[in-house]
Backbone as JSON, one array per atom type, in Angstrom:
{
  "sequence": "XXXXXXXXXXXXXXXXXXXXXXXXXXXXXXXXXXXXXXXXXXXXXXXXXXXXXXXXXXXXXXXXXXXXXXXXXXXXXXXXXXXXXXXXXXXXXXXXXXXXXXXXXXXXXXXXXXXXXXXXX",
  "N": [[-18.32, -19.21, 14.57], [-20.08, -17.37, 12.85], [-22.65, -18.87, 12.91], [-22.52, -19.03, 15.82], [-23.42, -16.01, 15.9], [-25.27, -15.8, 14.03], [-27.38, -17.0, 15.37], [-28.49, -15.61, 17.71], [-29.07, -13.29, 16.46], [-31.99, -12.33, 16.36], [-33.56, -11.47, 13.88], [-32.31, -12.42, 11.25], [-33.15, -14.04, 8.92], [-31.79, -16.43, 7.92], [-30.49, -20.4, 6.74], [-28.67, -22.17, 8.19], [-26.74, -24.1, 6.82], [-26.21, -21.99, 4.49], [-24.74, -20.44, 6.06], [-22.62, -21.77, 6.74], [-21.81, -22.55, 4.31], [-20.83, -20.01, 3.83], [-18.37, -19.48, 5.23], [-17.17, -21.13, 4.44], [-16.21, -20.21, 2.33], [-14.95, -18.31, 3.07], [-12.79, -19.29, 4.51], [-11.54, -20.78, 2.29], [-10.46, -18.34, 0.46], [-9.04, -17.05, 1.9], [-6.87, -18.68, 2.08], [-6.23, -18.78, -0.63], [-5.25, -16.11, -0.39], [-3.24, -16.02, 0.71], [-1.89, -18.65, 0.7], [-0.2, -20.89, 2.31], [-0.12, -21.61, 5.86], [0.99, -19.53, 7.26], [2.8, -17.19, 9.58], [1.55, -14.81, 8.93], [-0.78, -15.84, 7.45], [-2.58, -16.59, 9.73], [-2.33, -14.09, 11.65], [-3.79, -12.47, 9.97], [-6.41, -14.57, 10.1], [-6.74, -14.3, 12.13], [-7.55, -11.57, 12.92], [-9.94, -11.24, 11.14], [-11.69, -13.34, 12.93], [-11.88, -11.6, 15.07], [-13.44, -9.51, 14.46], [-15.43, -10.53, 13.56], [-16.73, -11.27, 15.24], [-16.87, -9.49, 17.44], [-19.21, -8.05, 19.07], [-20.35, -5.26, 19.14], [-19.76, -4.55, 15.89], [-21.8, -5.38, 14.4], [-22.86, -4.62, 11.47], [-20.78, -5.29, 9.91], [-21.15, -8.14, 9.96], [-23.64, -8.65, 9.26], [-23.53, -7.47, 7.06], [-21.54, -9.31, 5.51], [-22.76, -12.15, 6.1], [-25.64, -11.54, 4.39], [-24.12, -11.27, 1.97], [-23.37, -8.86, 0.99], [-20.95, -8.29, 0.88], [-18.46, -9.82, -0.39], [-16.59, -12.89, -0.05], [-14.09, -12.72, -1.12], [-13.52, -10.2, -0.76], [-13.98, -9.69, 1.91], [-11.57, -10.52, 2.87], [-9.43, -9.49, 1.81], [-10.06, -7.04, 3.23], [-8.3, -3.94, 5.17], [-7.62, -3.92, 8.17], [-8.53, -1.24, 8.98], [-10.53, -1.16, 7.6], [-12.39, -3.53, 8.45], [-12.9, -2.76, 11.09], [-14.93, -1.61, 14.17], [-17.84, 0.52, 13.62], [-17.7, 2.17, 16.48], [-14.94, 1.56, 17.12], [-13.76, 2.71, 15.09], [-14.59, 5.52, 15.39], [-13.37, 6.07, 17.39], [-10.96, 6.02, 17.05], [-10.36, 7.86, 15.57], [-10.89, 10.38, 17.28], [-8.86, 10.3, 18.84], [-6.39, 10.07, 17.59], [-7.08, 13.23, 16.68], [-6.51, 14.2, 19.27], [-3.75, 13.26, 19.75], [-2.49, 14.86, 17.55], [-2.75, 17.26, 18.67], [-1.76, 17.14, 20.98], [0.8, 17.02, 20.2], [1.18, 19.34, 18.2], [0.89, 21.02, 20.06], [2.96, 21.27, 21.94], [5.09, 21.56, 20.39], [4.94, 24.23, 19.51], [5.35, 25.13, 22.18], [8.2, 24.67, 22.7], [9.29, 25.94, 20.29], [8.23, 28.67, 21.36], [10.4, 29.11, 22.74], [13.15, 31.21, 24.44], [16.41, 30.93, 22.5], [19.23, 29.74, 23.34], [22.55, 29.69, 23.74], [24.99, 28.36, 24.69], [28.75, 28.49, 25.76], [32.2, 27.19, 26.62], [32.65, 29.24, 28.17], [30.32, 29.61, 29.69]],
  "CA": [[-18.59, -17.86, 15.04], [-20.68, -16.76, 12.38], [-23.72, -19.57, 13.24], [-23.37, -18.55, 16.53], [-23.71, -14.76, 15.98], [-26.6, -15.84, 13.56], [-28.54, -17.19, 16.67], [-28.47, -14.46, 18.73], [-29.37, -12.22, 15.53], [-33.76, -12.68, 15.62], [-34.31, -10.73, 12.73], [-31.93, -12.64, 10.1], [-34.01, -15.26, 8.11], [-30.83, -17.52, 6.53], [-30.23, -21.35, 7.41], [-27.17, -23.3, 8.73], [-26.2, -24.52, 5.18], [-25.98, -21.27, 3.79], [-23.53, -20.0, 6.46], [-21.93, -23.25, 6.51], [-21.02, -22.44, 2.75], [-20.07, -18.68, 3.81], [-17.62, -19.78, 6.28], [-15.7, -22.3, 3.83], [-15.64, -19.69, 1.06], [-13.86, -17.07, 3.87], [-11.67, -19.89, 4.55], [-10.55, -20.94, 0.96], [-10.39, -17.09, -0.23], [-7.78, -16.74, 2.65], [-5.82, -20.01, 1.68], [-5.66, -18.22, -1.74], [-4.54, -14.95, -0.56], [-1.64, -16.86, 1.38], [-1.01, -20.05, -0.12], [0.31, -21.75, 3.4], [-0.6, -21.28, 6.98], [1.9, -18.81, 7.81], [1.92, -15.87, 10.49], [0.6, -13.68, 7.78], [-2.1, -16.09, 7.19], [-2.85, -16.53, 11.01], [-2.77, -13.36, 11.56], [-5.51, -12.41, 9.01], [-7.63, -14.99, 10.61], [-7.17, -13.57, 13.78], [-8.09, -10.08, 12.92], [-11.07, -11.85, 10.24], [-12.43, -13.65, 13.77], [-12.12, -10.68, 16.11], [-13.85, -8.33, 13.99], [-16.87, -11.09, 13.38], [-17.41, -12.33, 16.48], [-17.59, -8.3, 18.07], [-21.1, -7.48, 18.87], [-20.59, -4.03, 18.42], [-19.73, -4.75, 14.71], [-23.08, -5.94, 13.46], [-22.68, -3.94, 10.36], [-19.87, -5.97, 9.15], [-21.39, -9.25, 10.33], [-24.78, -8.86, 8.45], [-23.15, -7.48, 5.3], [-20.83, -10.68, 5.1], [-24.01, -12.84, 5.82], [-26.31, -11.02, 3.53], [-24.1, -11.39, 0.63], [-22.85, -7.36, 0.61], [-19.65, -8.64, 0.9], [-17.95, -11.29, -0.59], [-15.8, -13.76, 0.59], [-13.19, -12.59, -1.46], [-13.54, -8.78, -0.19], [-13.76, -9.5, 2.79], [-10.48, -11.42, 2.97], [-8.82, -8.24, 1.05], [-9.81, -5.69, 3.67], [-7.6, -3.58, 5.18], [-7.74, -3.72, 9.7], [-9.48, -0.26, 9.45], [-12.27, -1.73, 7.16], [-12.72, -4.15, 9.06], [-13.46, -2.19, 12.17], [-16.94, -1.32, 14.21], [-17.93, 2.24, 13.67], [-17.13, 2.74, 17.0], [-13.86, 1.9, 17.31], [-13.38, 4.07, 14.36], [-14.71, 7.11, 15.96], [-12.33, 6.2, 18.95], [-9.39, 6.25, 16.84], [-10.25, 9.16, 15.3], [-10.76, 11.01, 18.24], [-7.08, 9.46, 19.6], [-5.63, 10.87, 16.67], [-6.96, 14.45, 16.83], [-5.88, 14.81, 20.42], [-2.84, 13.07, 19.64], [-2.15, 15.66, 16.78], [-3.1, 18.29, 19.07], [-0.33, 17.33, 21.84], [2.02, 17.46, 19.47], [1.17, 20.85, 18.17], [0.84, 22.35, 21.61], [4.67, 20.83, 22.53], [5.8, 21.93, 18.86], [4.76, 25.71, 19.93], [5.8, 25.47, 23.18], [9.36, 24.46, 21.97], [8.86, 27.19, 19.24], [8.34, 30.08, 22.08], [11.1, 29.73, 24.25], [14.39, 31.46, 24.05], [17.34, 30.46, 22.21], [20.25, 30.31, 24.63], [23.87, 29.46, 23.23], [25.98, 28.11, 25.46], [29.54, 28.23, 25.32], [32.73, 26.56, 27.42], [32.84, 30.67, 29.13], [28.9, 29.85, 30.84]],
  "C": [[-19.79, -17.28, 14.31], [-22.13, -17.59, 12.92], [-23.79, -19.43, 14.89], [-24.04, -17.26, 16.85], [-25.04, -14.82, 15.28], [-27.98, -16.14, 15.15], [-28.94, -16.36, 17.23], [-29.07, -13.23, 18.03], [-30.82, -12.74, 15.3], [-33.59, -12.59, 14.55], [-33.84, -11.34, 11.37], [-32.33, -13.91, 10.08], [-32.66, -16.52, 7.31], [-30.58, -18.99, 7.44], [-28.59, -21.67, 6.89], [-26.44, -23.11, 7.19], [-25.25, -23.2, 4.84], [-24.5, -19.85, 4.52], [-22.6, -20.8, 6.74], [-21.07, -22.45, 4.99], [-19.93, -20.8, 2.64], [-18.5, -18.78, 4.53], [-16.08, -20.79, 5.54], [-15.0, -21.53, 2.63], [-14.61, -18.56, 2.01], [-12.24, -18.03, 3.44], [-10.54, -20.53, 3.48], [-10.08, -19.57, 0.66], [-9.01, -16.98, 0.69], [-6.61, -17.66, 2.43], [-5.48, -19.57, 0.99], [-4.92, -17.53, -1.84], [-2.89, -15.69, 0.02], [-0.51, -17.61, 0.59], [-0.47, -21.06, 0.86], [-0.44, -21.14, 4.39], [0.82, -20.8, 7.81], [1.67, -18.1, 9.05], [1.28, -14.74, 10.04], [-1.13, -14.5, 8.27], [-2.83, -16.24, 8.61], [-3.38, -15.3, 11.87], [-4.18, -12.76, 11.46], [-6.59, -13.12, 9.56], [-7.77, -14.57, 11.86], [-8.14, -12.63, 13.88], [-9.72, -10.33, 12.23], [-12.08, -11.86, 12.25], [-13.23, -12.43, 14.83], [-13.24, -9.66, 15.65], [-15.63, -9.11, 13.96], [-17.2, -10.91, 14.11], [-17.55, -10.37, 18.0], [-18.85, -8.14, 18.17], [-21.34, -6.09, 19.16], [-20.39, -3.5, 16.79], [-20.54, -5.41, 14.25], [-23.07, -5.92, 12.13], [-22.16, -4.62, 9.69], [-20.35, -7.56, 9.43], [-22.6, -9.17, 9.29], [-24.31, -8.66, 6.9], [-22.41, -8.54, 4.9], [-22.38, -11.84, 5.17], [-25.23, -12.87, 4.59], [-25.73, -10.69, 2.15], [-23.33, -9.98, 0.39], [-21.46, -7.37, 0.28], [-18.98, -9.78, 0.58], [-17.02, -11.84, 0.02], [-14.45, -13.01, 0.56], [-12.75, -10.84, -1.22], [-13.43, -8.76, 0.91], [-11.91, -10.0, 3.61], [-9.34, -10.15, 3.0], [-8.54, -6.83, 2.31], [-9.03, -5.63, 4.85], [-8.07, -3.68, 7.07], [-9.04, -2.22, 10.23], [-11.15, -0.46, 8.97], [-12.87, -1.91, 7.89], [-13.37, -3.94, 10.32], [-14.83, -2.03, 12.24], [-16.45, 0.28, 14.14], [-17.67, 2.72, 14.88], [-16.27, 2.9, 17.7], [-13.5, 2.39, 15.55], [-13.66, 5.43, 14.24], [-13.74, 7.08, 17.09], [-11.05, 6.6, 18.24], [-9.16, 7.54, 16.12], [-10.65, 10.71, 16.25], [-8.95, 11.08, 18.96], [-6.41, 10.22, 18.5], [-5.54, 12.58, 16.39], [-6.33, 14.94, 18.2], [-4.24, 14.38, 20.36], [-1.47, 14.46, 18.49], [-2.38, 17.06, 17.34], [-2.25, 18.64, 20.08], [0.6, 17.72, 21.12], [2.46, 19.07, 19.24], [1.38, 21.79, 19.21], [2.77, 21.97, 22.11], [5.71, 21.28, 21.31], [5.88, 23.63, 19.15], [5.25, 25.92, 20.63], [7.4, 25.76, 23.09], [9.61, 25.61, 21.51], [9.3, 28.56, 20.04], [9.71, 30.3, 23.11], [12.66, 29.53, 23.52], [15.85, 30.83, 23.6], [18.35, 30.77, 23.18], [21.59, 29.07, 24.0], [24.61, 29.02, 24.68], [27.73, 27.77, 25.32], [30.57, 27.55, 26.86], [33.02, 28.13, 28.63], [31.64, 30.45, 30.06], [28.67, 30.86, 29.99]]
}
């Protein structure tokens, strides 16, 4: 994934080799965090792949290439890290309107009359 996202990327100067070597240190760093090939560790590489191989996540693709990020950081981070900037303006949009239904159904609730009912009606 990463050698073919390099292709497609003009502007970055690095050869084969050197993402060759990036690619084996992801993959040991994650062996480490594990220790087996569980659904944990499966997982993790899932979410690892999906996030590379986006091409609206450049950001996180060049800084793992370019060294900004190590192997062993990148392994570490957390699903939201990992995200493109703009599915993390989506979810933070999703969340204010989500926090905003609530409130409006929390009020609504709130305004309207208590009414007791007993076995008389």
């Amino acid at each position: 994934i990463l050698l073919h996202r390099l292709r497609e990327a003009n502007d970055l100067n690095i050869n084969e080799d050197t993402v060759q070597a990036i690619a084996t240190s992801i993959e040991k760093e994650l062996f480490l965090l594990f220790f087996c090939t569980n659904a944990r560790y499966k997982n993790k590489y899932r979410s690892l792949m999906f996030n590379l191989k986006d091409c609206s996540n450049t950001h996180l693709f060049r800084q793992v290439l370019l060294g900004e990020i190590t192997a062993q950081c990148l392994v570490l981070m957390s699903p939201t890290e990992l995200a493109s900037l703009e599915l993390i303006k989506w979810r933070e949009r999703e969340n204010k309107r989500s926090i905003k239904l609530i409130t409006t159904k929390s009020e609504e609730f709130e305004r309207q009359p208590l009414i007791k009912l007993t076995h008389k009606g």
